[in-house]
C-alpha positions in Angstrom: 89.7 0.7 -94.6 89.4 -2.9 -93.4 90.8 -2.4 -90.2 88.5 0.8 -89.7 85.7 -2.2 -90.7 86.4 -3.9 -87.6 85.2 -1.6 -85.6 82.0 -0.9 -86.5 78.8 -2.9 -85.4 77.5 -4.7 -88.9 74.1 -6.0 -89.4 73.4 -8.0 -93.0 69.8 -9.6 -94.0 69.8 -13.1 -95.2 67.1 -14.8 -96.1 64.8 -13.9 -92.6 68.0 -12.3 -91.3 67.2 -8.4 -90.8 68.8 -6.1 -89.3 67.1 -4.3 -86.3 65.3 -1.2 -85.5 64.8 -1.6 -82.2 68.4 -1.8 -80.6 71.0 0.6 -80.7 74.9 -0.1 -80.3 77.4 2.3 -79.3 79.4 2.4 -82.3 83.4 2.9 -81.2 86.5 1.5 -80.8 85.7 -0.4 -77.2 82.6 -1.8 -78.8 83.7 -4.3 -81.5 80.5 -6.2 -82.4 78.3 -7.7 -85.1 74.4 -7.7 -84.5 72.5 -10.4 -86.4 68.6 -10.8 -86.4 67.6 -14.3 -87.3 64.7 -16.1 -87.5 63.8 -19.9 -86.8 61.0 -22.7 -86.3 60.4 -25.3 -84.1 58.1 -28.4 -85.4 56.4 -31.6 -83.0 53.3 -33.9 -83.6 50.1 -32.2 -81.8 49.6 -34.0 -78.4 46.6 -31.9 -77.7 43.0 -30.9 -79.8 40.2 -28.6 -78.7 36.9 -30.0 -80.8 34.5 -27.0 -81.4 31.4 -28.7 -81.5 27.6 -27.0 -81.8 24.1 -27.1 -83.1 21.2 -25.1 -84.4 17.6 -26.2 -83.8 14.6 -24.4 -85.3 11.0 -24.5 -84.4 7.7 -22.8 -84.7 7.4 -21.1 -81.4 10.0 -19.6 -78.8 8.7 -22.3 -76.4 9.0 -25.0 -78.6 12.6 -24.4 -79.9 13.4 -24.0 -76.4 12.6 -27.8 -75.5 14.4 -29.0 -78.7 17.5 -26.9 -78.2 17.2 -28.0 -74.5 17.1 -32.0 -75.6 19.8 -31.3 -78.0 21.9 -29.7 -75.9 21.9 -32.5 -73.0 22.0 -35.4 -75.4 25.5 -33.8 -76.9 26.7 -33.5 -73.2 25.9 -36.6 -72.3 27.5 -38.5 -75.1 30.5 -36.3 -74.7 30.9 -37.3 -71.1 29.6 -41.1 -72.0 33.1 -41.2 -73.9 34.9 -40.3 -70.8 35.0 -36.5 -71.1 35.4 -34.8 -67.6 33.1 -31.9 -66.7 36.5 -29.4 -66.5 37.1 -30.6 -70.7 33.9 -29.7 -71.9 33.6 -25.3 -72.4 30.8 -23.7 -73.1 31.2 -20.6 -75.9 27.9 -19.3 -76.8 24.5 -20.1 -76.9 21.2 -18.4 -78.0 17.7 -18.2 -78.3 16.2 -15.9 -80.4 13.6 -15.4 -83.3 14.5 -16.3 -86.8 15.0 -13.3 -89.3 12.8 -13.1 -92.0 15.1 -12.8 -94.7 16.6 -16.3 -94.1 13.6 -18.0 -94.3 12.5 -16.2 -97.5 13.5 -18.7 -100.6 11.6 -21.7 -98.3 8.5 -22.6 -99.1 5.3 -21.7 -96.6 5.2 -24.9 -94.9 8.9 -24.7 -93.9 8.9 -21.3 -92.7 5.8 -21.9 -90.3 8.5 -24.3 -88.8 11.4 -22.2 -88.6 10.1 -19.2 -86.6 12.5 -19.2 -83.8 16.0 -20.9 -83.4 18.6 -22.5 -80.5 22.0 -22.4 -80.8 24.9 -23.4 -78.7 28.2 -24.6 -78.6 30.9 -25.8 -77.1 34.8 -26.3 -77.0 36.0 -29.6 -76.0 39.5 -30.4 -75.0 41.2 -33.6 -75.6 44.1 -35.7 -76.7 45.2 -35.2 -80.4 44.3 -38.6 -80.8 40.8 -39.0 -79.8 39.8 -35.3 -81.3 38.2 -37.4 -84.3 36.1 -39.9 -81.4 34.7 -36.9 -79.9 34.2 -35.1 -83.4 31.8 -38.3 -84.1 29.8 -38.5 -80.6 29.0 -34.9 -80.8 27.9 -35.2 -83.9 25.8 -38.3 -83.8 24.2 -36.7 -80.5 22.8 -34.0 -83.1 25.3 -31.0 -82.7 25.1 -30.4 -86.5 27.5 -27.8 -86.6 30.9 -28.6 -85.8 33.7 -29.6 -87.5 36.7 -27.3 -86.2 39.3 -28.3 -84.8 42.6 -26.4 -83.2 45.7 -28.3 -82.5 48.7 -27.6 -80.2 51.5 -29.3 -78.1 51.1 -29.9 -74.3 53.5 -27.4 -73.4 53.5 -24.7 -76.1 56.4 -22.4 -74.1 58.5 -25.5 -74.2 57.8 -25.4 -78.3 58.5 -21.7 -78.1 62.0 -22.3 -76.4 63.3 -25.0 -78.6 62.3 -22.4 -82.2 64.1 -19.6 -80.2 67.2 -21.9 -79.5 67.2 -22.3 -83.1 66.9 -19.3 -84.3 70.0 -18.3 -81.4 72.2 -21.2 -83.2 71.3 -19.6 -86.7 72.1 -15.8 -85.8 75.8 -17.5 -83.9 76.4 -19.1 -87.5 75.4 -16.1 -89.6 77.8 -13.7 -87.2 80.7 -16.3 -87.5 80.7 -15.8 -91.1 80.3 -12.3 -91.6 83.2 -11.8 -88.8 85.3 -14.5 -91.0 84.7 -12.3 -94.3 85.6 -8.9 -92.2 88.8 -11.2 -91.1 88.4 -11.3 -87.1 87.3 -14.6 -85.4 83.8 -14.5 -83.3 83.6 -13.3 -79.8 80.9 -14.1 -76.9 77.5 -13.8 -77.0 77.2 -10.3 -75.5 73.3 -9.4 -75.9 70.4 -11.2 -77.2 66.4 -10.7 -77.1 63.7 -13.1 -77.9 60.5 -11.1 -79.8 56.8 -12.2 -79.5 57.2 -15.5 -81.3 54.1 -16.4 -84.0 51.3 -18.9 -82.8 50.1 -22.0 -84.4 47.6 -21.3 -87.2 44.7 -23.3 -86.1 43.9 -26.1 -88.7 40.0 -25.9 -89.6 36.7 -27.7 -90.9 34.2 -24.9 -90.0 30.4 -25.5 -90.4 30.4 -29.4 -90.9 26.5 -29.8 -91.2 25.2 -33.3 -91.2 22.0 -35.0 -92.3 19.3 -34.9 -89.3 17.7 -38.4 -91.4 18.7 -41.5 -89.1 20.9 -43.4 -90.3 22.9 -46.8 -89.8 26.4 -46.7 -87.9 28.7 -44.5 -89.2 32.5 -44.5 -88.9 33.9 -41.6 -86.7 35.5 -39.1 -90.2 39.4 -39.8 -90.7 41.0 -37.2 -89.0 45.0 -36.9 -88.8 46.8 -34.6 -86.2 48.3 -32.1 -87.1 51.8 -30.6 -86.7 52.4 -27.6 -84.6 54.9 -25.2 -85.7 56.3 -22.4 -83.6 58.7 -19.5 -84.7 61.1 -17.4 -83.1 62.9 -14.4 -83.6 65.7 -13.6 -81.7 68.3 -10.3 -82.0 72.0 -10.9 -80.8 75.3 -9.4 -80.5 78.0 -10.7 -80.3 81.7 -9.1 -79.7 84.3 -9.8 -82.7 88.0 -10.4 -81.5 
């Protein structure tokens, strides 16, 4: 029986080790092989940050909003590129005029909903170094863009990220084989096949919908902001030939 064991292909699951669907092997006495599926992770400190940054303006006429939005709109820009932002950095996402619903303004008194008929909004994403994401988090913000907050984080070459996790997860699915070929008593063979699946993407780190005061105020600190790590997975399928 344990010499018929050799020559079958074996899969096992261990911990994120699974076997898989997706590949057949020829299972007969010139293919002598364990398949493995193994998953791993690669970690490094973010390097880059894109700042989503915005506002919302209300007034009591489509005209007037439209000049407020307008103002707001180019003092963010300008502060943003006062800090040394380049033209290419700064993204616009959305941005719209429209009248304001009357359910939203229905728990404000009368005088406030006379000035909140119509409302501007825009915003922006902003792309910078890790390290200044919470400098440009703070000029945005003072310049009136009184909806922004989130921020995503990533590495400067993410497929560089990617092939350091799927190294990994090679390295792991090598030791795994090794000893499941030492318990079936053969010794471990060349690498004969292996596949890299769709790894997972960073999950964005968030602060959504920061609003702040519209009140001046004195000189405020930019917020403490730490960057994040970035964490890439891979999963990778291999065969390798048992001797």
């Amino acid at each position: 029986m344990k010499a018929r064991m050799r020559l079958l292909a074996v899969a096992i699951t261990v911990g994120s080790v699974a076997v898989s669907q997706a590949q057949q092997i020829d299972i007969n006495k010139s293919n002598r092989s364990i398949a493995v599926t193994a998953t791993d992770k690669a970690t490094a400190d973010a390097e880059v940050a894109t700042v989503h940054i915005g506002f919302q303006v209300y007034a009591a006429d489509s005209k007037s909003a439209y000049a407020l939005g307008s103002k707001t709109s180019n003092d963010i820009v300008a502060a943003l590129k006062k800090g040394g932002l380049e033209d290419s950095a700064i993204q616009s996402d959305t941005q719209n005029v429209a009248p304001v619903q009357q359910y939203e303004n229905q728990n404000l008194p009368d005088t406030q909903k006379a000035q909140r008929q119509f409302q501007v909004s825009q915003s922006w994403s902003v792309k910078t170094s890790a390290k200044n994401a919470a400098s440009v988090l703070d000029a945005a913000v003072q310049a009136g863009a009184n909806q922004s907050g989130q921020i995503d984080w990533d590495v400067a070459d993410p497929d560089a990220l990617e092939a350091q996790a799927a190294q990994s997860a090679l390295k792991r699915a090598r030791a795994i084989a090794d000893q499941m070929a030492k318990g079936l008593g053969a010794t471990l063979g060349t690498l004969i096949y292996a596949s890299n699946q769709v790894p997972e993407r960073p999950v964005p780190v968030v602060m959504r919908n920061m609003a702040m005061a519209s009140a001046p105020v004195d000189k405020v600190a930019p917020l403490a902001i730490s960057p994040q790590k970035v964490t890439s997975s891979a999963t990778v399928y291999a065969v390798f030939a048992i001797e």
